[in-house]
N, C-alpha and C positions, 0 to 999 in steps of 0.2 A: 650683431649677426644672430639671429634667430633659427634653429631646426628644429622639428619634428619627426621622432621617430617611432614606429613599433619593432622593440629591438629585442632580440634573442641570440645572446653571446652564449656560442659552442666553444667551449674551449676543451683545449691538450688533445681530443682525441679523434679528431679531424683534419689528421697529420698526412695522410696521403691517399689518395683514391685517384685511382688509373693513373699513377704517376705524374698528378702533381699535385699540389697545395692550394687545398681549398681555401678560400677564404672564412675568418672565423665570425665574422659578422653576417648576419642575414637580414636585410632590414623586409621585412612583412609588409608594411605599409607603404615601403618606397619614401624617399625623402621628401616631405611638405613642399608644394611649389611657392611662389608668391600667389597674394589675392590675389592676380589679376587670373590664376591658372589653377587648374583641379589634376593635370598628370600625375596619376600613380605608379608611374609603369616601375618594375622593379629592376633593379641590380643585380647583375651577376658577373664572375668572372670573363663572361663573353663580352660583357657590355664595357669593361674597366674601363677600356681607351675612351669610350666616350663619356665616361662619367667625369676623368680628370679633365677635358674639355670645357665641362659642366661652369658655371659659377659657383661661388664658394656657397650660395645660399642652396645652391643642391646639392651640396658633395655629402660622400658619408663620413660619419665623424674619423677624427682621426685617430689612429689604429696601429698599434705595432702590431703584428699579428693578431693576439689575441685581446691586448688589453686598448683599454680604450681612453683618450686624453681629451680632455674637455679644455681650450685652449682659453688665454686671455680675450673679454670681450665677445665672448660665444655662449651661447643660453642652446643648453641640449633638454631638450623636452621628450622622456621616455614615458612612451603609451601600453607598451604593451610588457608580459613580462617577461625578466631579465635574468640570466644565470651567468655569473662569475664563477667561473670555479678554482682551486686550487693552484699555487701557483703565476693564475692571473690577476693583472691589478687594474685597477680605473682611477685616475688622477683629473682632479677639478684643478686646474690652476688659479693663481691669485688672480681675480678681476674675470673665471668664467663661472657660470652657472648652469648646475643640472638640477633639472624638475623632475622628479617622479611623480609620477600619477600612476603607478603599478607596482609589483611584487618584483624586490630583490632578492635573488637568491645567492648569497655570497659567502664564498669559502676562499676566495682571494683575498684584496686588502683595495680598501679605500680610501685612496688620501684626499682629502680637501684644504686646500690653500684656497680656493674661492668658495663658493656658495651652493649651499646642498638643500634641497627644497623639498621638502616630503610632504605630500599633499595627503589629505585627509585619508583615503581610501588605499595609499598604499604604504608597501610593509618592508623594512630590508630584516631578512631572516638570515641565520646561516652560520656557519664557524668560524667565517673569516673577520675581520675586524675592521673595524673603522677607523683611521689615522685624523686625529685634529689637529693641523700641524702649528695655527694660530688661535684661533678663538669658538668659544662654542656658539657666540655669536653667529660665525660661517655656518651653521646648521636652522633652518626655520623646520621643524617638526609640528605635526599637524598630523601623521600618522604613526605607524608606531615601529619599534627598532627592538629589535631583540638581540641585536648580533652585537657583538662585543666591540664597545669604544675608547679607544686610545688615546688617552689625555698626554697634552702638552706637559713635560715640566715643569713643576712649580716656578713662580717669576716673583722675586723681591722688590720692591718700588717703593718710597721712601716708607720702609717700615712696616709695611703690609704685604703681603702673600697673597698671588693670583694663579688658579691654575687656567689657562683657557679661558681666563679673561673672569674667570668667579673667583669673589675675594674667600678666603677660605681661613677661618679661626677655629681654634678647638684647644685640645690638651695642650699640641706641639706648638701650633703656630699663634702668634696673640698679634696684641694690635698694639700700635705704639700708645702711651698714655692720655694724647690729648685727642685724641681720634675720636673723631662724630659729633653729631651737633643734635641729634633727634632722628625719631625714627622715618625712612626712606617716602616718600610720598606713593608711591609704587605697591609698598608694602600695607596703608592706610587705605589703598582705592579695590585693594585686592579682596582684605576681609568687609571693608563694606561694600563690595558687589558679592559675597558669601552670604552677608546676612540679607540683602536686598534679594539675593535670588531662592535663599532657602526660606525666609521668616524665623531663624533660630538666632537668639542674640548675640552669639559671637561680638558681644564687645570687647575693648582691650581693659585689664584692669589696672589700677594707675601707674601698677610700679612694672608692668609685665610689658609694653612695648622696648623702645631706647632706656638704657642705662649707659651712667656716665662712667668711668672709669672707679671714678671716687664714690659712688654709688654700691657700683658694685665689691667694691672692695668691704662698704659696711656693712651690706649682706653676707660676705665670705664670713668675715670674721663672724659675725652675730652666728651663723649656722656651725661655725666650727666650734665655738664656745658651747655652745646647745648641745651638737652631737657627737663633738671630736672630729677630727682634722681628716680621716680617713671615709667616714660616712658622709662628710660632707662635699668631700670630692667626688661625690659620686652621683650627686646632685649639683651640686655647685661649681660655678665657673672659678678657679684663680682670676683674680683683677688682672686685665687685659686678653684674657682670656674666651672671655664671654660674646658670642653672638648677638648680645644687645645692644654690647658697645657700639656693633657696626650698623645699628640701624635696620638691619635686613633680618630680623626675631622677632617673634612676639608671641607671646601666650594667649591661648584662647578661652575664654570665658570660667577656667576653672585650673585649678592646676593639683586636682588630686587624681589618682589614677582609675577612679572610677567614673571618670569622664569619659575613659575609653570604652562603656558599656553601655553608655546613653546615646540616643538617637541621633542626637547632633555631635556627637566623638564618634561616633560610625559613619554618620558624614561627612564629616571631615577626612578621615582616614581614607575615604573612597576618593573623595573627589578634589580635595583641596590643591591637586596636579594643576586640574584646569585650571587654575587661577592663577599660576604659578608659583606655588608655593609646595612644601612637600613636609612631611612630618619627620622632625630632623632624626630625635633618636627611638628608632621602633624597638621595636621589644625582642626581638632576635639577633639584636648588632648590639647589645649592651658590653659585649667583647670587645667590641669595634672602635666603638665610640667613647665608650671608658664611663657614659652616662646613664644613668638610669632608664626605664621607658618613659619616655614625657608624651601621651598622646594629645596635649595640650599645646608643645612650641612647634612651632611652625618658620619655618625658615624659606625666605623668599628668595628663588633663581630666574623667575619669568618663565613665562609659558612653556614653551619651546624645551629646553632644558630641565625644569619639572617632569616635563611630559617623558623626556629622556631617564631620568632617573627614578621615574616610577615606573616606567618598562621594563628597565632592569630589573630591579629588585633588591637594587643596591642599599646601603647609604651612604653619603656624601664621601665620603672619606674611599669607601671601595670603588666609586665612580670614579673620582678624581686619580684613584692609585695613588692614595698618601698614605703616612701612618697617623 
């Protein structure tokens, strides 16, 4: 089931006029007919009787007063723009789909159990926040989100931690010892379309993509012997600890911090979202992260999610609400 809307949700203060209750949806565009049909004609509380007569491919979405429910098996496509406000909520259920193609203005709450579709050109802005109630999968971003999103629960699976479906290692969380096999294929096609679309060599250097467990553990020690046990936590991963165990790391062409100064560490830093990938520890979360600045590792989430957490202005760890 397929609609089209141009939709502007009034909400809380369109509570009564000439004694009764307006309705909080307005649709502008009148619901999309089928191809065979071009009727625009609009909606109103004059017209309600015959709009529930209506087939279900004309009706307006459904609606508790103000908030709005995108049901299983229903694709809400909104054209125009949209104001949630405070108090009110919009719920995608598992198996429906809402397309934005416009400006959310939200100070309500978003929950998504099915599929959220942010097309290029539109925005969800606002104080209210976004619920992920399964996977960040359920979200395709492709525009951009400033409004605050609410991560799932971390989830344990044999030995590894997922928040929202991203595997998630760091100080806290590690990875069982025999985990990974090489680095992700995903993560190899991502920095050679980097170097393929920039011309800057972004190759990997040998020891800087996947590491083994045992690997990295003869780097821990090497650098703890070198700098002592405290300096090198602060660069260095503890064995099972480390992001390259998992495949989804890797260091780019340099790994001193004056990388961060050079043309290609300023590109990177700008753009390395599109690709999905995002730079894991920046230089104002070293609180955060417990790591150094590495403007050099790059940690791959996919597009969509990149694009997410470079909106922000998070890092992983403040995205996900972990410690």
């Amino acid at each position: 089931m397929k609609r089209k809307y141009g939709i502007v949700l009034i909400c809380a203060a369109l509570a009564l006029i000439s004694g009764c209750t307006e309705t909080a949806i307005v649709l502008n565009n009148s619901v999309a007919q089928s191809d065979e049909s071009s009727d625009n004609s609009q909606f109103t509380d004059d017209s309600q009787s015959s709009t529930e007569e209506s087939s279900d491919a004309n009706s307006a979405p459904n609606a508790d007063n103000d908030n709005i429910t995108v049901s299983a098996d229903e694709v809400l496509e909104i054209n125009e723009n949209i104001v949630c406000e405070e108090g009110k909520e919009i719920h995608i259920e598992n198996g429906g789909v809402l397309d934005l193609n416009a400006e959310l203005d939200l100070s309500g709450d978003l929950y998504i159990e099915g599929k959220l579709i942010i097309e290029e050109d539109a925005k969800i802005s606002g104080s209210g926040v976004i619920h992920v109630i399964n996977s960040f999968d359920d979200i395709d971003c492709k525009g951009t989100v400033t409004a605050k999103i609410d991560a799932p629960e971390p989830v344990e699976i044999d030995g590894v931690t997922y928040v929202g479906g991203i595997l998630l290692v760091n100080k806290q969380y590690s990875l069982p010892r025999n985990y990974g096999d090489g680095l992700r294929p995903e993560v190899s096609e991502a920095i050679a379309a980097m170097r393929k679309d920039t011309g800057y060599s972004m190759s990997l250097r040998a020891s800087s993509g996947y590491r083994s467990y045992e690997t990295q553990e003869w780097w821990y020690n090497y650098y703890c012997q070198r700098d002592g046990v405290e300096a090198a936590n602060t660069y260095s991963a503890v064995p099972g600890h480390s992001e390259h165990q998992a495949g989804l790391a890797a260091d780019i062409t340099s790994t001193e911090l004056s990388y961060a100064n050079t043309a290609e560490g300023k590109w990177l830093a700008a753009n390395c979202y599109k690709y999905g990938l995002i730079i894991r520890y920046p230089e104002d979360k070293v609180d955060i992260t417990g790591y150094i600045y590495e403007p050099w590792h790059v940690r791959y989430l996919g597009k969509s999610t990149a694009k997410l957490v470079h909106d922000s202005g998070l890092c992983l760890e403040e995205f996900l609400e972990v410690d």
